[in-house]
KEBAVO-404165 format. One line per 4 residues: number of its first residue (from 1); for each residue x, y, z of N, C-alpha, C. Coordinates in nm, 3 decimals, padded with zeros to 5 digits. Example, Ala and Ser with C-alpha at 12.3 -4.5 7.8 and 13.67 -1.06 7.14 Angstrom:
2
1) 01.319 -00.569 00.780 01.230 -00.450 00.780 01.320 -00.330 00.780  01.285 -00.225 00.708 01.367 -00.106 00.714 01.290 00.003 00.787
***
This chain:
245
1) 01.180 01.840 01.322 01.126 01.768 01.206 01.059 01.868 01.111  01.098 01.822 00.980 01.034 01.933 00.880 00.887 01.923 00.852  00.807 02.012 00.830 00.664 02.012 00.779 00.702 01.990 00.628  00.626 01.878 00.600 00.592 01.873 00.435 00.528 01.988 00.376
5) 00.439 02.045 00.430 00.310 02.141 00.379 00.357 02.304 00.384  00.420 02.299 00.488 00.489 02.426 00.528 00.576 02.503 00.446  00.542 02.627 00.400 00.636 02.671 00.266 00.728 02.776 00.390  00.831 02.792 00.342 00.966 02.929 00.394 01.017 02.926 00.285
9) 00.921 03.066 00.258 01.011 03.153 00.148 01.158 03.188 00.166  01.182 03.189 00.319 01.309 03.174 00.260 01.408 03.126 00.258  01.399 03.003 00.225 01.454 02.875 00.217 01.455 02.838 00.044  01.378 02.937 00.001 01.356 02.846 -00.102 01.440 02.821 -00.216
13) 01.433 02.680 -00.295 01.560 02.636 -00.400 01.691 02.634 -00.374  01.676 02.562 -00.233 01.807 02.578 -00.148 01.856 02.414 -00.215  01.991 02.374 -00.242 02.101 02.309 -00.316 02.071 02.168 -00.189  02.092 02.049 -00.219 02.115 01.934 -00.122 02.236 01.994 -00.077
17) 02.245 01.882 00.017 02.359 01.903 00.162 02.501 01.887 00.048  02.583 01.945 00.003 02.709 01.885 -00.023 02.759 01.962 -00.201  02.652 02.069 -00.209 02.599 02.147 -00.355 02.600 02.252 -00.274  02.617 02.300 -00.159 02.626 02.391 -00.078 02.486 02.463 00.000
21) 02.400 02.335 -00.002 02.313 02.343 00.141 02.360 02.255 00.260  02.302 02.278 00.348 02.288 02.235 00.480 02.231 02.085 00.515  02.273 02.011 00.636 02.232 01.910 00.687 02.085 01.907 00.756  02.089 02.035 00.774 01.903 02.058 00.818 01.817 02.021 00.681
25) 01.879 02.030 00.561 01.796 02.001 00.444 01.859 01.889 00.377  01.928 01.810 00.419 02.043 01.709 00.331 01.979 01.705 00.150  01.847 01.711 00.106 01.800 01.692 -00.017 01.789 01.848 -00.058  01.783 01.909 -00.036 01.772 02.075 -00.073 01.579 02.091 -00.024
29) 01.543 02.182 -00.096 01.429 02.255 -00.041 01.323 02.281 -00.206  01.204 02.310 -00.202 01.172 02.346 -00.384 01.152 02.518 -00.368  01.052 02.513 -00.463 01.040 02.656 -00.515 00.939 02.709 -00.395  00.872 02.646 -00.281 00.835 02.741 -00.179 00.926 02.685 -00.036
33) 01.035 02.667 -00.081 01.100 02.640 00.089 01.064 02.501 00.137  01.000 02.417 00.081 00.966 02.295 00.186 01.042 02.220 00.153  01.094 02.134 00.228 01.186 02.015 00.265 01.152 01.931 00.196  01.288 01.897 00.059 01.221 01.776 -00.060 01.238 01.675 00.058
37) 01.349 01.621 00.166 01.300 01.462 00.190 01.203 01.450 00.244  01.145 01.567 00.303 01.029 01.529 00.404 00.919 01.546 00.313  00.891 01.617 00.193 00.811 01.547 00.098 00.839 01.437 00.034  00.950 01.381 00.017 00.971 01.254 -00.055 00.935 01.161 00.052
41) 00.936 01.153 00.156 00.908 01.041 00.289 00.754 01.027 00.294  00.685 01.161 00.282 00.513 01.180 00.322 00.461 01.144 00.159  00.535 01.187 00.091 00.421 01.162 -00.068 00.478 01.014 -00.061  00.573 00.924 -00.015 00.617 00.795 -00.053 00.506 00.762 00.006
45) 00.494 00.761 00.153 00.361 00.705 00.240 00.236 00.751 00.147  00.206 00.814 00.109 00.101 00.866 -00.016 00.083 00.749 -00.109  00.187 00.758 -00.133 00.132 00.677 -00.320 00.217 00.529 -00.281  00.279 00.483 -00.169 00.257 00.311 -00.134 00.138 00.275 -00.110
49) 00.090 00.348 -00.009 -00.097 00.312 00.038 -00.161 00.304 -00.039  -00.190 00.392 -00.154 -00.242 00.396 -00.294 -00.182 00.248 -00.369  -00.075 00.272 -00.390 -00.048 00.139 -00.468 -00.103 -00.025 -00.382  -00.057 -00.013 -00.239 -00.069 -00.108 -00.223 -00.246 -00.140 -00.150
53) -00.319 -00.058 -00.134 -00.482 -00.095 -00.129 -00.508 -00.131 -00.270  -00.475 -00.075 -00.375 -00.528 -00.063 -00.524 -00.467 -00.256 -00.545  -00.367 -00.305 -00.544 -00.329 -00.453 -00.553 -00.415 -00.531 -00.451  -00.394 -00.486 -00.327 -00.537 -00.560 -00.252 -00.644 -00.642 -00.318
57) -00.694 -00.452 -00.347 -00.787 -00.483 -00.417 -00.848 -00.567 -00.503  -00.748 -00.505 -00.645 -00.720 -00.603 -00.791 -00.724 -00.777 -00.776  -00.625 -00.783 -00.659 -00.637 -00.900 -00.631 -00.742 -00.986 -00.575  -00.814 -00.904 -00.515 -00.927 -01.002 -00.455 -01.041 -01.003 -00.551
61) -01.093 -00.908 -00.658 -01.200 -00.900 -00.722 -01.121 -00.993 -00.837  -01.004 -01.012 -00.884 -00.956 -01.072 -00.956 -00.956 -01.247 -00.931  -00.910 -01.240 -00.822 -00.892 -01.399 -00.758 -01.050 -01.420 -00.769  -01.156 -01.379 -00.723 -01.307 -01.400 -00.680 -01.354 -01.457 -00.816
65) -01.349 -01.415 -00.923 -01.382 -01.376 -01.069 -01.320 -01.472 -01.119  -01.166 -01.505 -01.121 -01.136 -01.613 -01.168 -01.207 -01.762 -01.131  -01.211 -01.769 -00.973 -01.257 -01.892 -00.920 -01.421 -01.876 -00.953  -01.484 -01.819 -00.982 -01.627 -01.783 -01.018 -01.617 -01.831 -01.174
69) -01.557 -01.810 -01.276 -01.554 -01.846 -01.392 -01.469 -01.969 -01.415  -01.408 -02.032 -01.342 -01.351 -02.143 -01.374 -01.414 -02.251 -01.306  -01.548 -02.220 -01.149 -01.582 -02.355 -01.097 -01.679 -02.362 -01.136  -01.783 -02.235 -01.197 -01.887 -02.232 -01.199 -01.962 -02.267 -01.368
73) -01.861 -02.212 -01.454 -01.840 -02.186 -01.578 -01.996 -02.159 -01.645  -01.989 -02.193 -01.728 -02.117 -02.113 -01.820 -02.146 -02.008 -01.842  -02.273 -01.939 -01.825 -02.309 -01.784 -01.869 -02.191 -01.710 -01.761  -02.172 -01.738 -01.670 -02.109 -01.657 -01.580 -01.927 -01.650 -01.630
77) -01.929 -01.716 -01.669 -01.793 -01.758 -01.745 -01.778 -01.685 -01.855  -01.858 -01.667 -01.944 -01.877 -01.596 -02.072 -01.855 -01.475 -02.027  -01.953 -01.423 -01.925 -01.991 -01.262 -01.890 -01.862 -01.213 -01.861  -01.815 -01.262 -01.752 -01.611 -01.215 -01.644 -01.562 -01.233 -01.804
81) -01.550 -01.307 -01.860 -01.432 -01.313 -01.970 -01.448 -01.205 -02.121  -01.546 -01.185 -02.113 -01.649 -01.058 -02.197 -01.618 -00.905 -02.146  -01.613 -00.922 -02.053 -01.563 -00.805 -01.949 -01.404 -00.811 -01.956  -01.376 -00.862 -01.922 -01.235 -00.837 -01.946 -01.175 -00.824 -02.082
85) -01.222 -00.863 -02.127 -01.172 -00.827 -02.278 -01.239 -00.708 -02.313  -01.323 -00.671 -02.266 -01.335 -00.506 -02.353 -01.316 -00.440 -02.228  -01.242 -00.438 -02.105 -01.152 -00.374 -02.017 -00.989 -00.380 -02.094  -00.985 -00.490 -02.121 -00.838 -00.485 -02.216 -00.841 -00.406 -02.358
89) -00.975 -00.374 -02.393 -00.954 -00.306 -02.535 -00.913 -00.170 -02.520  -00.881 -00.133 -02.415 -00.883 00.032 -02.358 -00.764 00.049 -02.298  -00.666 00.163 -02.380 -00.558 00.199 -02.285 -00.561 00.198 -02.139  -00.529 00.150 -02.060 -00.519 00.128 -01.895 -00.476 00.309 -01.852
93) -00.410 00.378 -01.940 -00.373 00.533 -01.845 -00.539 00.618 -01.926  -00.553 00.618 -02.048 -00.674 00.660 -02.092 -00.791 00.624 -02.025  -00.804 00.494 -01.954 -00.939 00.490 -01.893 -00.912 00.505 -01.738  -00.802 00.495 -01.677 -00.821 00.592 -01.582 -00.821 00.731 -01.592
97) -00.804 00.795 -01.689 -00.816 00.965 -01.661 -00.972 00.992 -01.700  -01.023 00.860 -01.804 -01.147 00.894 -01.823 -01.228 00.898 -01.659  -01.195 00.786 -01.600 -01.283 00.758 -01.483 -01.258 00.856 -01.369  -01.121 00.915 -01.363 -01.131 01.015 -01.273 -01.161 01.075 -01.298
101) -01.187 01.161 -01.401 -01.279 01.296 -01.464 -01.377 01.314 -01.424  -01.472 01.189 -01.396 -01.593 01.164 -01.362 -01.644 01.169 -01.191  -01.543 01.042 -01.145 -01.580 01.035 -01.019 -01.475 01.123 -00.872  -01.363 01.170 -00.967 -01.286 01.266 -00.881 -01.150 01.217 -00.840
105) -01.087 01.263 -00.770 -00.982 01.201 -00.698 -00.917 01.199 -00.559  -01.005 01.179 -00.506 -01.017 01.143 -00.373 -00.971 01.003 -00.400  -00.889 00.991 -00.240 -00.783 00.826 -00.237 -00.865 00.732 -00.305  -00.981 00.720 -00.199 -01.111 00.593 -00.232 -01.113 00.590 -00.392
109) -01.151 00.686 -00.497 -01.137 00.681 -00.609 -01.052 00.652 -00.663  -00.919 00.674 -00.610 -00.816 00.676 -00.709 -00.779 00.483 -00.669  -00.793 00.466 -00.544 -00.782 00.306 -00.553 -00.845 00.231 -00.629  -00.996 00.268 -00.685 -01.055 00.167 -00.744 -00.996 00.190 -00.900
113) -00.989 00.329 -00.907 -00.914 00.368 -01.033 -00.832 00.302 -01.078  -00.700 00.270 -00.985 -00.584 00.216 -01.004 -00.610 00.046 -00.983  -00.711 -00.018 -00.945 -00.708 -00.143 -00.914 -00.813 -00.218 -01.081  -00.859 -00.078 -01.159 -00.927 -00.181 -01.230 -00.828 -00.208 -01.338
117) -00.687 -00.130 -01.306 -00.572 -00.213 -01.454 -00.565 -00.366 -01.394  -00.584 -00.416 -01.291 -00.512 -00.538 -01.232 -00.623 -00.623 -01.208  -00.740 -00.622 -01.184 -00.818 -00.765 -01.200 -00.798 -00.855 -01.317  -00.794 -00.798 -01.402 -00.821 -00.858 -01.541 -00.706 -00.959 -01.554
121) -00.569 -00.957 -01.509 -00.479 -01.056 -01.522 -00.463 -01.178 -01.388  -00.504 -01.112 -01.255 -00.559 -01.183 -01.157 -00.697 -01.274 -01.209  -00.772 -01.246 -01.270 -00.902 -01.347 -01.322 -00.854 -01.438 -01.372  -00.795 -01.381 -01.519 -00.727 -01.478 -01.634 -00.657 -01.585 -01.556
125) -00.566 -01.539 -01.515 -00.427 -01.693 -01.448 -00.564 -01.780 -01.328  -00.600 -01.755 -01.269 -00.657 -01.780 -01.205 -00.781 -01.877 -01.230  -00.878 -01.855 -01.370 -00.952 -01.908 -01.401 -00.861 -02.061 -01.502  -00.761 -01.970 -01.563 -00.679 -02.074 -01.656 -00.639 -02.238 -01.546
129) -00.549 -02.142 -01.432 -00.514 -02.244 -01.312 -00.656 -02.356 -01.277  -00.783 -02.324 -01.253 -00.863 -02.392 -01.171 -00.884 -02.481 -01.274  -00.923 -02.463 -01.472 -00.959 -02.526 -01.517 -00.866 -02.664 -01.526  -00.713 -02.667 -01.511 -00.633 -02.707 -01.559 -00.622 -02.785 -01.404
133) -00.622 -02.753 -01.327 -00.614 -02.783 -01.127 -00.746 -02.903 -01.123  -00.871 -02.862 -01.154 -01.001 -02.934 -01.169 -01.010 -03.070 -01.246  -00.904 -03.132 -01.333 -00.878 -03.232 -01.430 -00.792 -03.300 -01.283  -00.730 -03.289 -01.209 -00.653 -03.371 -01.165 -00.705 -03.428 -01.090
137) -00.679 -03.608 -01.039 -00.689 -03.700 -00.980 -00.739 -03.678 -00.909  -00.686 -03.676 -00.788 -00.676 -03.600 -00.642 -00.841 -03.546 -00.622  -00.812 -03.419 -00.707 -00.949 -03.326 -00.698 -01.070 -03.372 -00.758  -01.102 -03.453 -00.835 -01.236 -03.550 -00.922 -01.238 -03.665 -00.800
141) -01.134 -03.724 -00.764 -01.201 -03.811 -00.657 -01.268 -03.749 -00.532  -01.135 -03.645 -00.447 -01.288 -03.566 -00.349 -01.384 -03.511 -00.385  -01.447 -03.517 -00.481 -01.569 -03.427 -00.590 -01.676 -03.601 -00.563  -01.594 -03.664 -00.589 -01.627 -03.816 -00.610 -01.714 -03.833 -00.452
145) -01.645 -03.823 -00.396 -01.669 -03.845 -00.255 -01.725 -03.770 -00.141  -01.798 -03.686 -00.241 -01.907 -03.598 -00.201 -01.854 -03.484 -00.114  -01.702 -03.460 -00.147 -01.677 -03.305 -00.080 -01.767 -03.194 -00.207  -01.784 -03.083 -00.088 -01.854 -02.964 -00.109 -01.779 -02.863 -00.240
149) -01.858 -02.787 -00.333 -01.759 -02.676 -00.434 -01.747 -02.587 -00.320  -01.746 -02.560 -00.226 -01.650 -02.479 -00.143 -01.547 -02.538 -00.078  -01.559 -02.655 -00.010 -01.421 -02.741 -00.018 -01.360 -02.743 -00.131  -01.398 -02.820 -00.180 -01.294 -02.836 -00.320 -01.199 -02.669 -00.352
153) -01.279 -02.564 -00.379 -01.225 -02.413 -00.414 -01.122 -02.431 -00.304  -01.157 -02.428 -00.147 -01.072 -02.340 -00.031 -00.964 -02.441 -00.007  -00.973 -02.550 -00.028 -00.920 -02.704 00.033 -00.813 -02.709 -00.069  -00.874 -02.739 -00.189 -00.758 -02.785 -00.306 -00.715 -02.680 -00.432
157) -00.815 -02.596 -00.415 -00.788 -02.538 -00.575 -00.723 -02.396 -00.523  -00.776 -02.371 -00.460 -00.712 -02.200 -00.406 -00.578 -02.235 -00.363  -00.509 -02.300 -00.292 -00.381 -02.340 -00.283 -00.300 -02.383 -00.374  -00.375 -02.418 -00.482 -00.295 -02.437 -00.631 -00.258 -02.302 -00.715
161) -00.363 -02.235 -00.665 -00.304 -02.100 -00.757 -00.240 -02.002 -00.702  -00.207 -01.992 -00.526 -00.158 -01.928 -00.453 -00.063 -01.820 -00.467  00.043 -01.921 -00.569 00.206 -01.914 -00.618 00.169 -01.811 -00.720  00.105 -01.834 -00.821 00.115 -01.738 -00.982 00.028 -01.603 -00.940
165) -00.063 -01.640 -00.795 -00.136 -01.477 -00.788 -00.019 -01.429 -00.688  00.071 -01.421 -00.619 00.182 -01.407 -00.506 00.250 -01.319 -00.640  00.289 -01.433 -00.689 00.390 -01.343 -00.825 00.335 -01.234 -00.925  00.202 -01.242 -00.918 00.162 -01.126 -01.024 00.145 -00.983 -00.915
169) 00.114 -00.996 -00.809 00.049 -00.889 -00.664 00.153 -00.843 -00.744  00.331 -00.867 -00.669 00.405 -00.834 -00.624 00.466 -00.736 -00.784  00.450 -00.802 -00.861 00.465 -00.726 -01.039 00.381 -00.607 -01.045  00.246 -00.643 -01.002 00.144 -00.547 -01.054 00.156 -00.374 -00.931
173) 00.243 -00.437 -00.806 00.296 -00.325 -00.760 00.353 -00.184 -00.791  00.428 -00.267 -00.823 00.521 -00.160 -00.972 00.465 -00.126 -01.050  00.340 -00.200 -01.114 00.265 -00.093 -01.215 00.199 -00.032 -01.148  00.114 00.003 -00.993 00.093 00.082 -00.992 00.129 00.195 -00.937
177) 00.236 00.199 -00.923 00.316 00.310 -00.846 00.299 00.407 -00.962  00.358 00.335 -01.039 00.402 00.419 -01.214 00.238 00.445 -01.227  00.154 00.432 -01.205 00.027 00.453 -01.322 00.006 00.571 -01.209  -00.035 00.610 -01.041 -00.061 00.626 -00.979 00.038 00.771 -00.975
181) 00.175 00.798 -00.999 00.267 00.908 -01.045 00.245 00.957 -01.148  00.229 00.882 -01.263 00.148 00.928 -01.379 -00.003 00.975 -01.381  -00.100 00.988 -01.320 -00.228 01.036 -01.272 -00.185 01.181 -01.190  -00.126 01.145 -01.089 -00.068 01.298 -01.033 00.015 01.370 -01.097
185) 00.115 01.314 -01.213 00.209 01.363 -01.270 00.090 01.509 -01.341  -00.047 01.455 -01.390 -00.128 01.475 -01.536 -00.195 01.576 -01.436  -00.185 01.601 -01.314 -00.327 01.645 -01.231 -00.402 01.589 -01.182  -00.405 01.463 -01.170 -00.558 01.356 -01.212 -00.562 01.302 -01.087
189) -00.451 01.276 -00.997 -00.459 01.201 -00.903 -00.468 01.278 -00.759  -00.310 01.262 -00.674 -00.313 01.331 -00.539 -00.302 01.536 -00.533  -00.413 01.594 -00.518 -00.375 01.729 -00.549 -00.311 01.807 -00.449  -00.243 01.908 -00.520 -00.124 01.981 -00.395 -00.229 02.043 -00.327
193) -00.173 02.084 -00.211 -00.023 02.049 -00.151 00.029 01.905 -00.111  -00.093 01.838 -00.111 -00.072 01.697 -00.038 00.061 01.692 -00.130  00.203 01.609 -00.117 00.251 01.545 -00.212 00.244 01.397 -00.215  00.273 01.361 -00.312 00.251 01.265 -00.401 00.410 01.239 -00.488
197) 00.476 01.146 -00.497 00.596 01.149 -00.622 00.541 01.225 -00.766  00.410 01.192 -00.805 00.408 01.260 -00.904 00.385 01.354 -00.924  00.343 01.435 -00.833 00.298 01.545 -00.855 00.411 01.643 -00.766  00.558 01.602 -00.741 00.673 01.676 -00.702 00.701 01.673 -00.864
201) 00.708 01.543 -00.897 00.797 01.555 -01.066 00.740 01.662 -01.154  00.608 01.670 -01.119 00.495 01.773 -01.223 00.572 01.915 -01.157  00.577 01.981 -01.055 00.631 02.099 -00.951 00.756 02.116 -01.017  00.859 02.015 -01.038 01.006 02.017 -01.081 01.050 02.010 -01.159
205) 00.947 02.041 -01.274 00.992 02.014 -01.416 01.025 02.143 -01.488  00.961 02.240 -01.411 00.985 02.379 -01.431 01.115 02.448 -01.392  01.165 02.368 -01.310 01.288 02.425 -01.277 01.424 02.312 -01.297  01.447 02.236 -01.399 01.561 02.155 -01.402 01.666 02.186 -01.435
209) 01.652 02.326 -01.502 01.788 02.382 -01.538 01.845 02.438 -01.433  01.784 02.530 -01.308 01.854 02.568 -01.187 01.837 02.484 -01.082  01.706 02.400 -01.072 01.666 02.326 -00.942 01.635 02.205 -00.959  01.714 02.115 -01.023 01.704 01.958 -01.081 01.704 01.892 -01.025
213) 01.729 01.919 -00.830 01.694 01.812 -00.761 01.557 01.809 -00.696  01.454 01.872 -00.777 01.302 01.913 -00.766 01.231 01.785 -00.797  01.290 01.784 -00.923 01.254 01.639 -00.972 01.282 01.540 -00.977  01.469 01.546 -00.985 01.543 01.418 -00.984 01.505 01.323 -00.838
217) 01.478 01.403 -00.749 01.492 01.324 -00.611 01.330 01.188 -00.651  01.231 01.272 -00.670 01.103 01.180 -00.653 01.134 01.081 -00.763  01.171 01.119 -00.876 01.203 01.035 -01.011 01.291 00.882 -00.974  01.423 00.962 -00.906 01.477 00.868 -00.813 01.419 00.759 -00.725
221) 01.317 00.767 -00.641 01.261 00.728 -00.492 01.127 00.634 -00.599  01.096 00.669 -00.689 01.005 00.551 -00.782 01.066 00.496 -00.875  01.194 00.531 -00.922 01.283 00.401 -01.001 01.317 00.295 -00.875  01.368 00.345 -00.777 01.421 00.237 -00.708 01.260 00.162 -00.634
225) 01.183 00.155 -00.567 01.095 00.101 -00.596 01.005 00.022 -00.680  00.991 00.090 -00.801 00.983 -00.004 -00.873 01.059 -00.078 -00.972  01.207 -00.081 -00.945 01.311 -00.217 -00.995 01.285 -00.338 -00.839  01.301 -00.222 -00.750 01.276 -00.302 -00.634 01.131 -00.438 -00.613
229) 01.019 -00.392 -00.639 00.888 -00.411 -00.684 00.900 -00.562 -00.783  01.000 -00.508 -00.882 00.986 -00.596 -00.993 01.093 -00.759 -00.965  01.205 -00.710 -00.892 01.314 -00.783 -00.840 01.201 -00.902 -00.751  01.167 -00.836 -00.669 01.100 -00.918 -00.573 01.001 -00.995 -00.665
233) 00.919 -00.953 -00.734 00.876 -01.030 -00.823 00.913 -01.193 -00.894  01.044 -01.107 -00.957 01.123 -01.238 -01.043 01.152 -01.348 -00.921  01.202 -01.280 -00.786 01.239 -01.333 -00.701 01.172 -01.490 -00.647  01.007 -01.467 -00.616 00.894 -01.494 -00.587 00.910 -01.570 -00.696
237) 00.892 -01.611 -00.828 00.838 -01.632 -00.947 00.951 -01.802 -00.925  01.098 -01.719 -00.919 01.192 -01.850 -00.895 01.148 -01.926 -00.785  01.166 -01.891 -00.632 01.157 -01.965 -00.525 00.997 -02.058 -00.571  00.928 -02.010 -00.621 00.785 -02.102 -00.598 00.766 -02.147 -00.712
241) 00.841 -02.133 -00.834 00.791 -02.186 -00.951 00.957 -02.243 -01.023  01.058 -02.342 -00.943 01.160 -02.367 -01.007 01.204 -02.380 -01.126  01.089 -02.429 -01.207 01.089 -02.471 -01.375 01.132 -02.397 -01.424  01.069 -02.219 -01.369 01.094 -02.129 -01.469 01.210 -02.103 -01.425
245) 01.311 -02.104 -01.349 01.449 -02.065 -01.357 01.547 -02.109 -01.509
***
């Protein structure tokens, strides 16, 4: 098994298997000898974990915030929706490079980094859903009948919005793969040697005229992911929401 980290000089800028390298390297090798699949396999495990703690995340401070401003409403309603709108007034790649500048980029950082593009649309649907969920029959009579605002939230209303936060996770995936390659692409995110997809594409850009599968391979391994990402998405969006077909 190949070491990701491990450079052999002399190996290095060796051709994929079939360009006239070897099956010991089927993807070729970069500019210090290391094995692109076995960096494309270890930086993939890299920047999924990243993407997918950072949606976790988004999602739960998002879902929390919505149901907080839609059961509770008033000043607290004003404040989440005040906030999010001057979180939306700010390029999403500009204010993460601002915030990593600051607090660094270590994983832990870069998750919260990457999770504050995604509350803000987890709140919105979410608060929109409860106000619109809270008018119906059903839910004013158990209100009627002296169920609890935590019943009501866990019982009836959180199961109403289940479907549109399912479908946004699975969207907002894909954005952060891309935002999260783009941070390492810039420096900002996973630093070498660790790899990262973006920060092979940043390594391989220097060499595309002799060594184009430096870059093409990682470029590759996050298009298909995130069409993949997005597919599943639309996918999700049909099965639970028929109308919109």
């Amino acid at each position: 098994r190949s070491d990701p980290l491990r450079p052999s000089f002399s190996q290095r800028l060796r051709p994929p298997w079939g360009l006239g390298g070897s099956m010991a390297r089927p993807l070729g090798t970069d500019n210090l000898g290391r094995d692109i699949l076995a960096r494309v396999l270890h930086g993939g495990r890299i920047s999924l974990v990243l993407a997918t703690s950072a949606v976790l995340l988004a999602t739960g401070v998002g879902v929390l915030a919505g149901l907080a401003a839609g059961c509770l409403g008033g000043w607290l309603d004003d404040l989440l929706m005040r906030a999010a709108d001057v979180q939306l007034a700010f390029p999403v790649v500009m204010l993460a490079i601002a915030i990593v500048s600051v607090v660094g980029t270590s994983p832990v950082a870069l998750v919260g980094v990457l999770s504050l593009s995604g509350w803000v649309l987890h709140a919105r649907t979410v608060r929109a859903h409860v106000l619109s969920v809270r008018r119906l029959e059903y839910i004013e009579a158990a209100g009627a009948l002296g169920a609890s605002q935590g019943r009501l939230v866990f019982r009836h209303v959180l199961p109403n919005v289940l479907a549109p936060i399912l479908v946004i996770a699975s969207s907002q995936f894909a954005t952060m793969v891309l935002l999260e390659s783009g941070l390492s692409f810039l420096g900002m995110g996973i630093q070498p040697p660790a790899p990262s997809w973006g920060t092979m594409l940043a390594e391989g850009r220097d060499y595309l005229s002799n060594a184009w599968w430096l870059a093409t391979v990682p470029g590759l391994a996050i298009s298909v992911v995130v069409l993949g990402a997005n597919i599943l998405g639309d996918g999700l969006r049909d099965w639970l929401d028929p109308q919109s077909r």
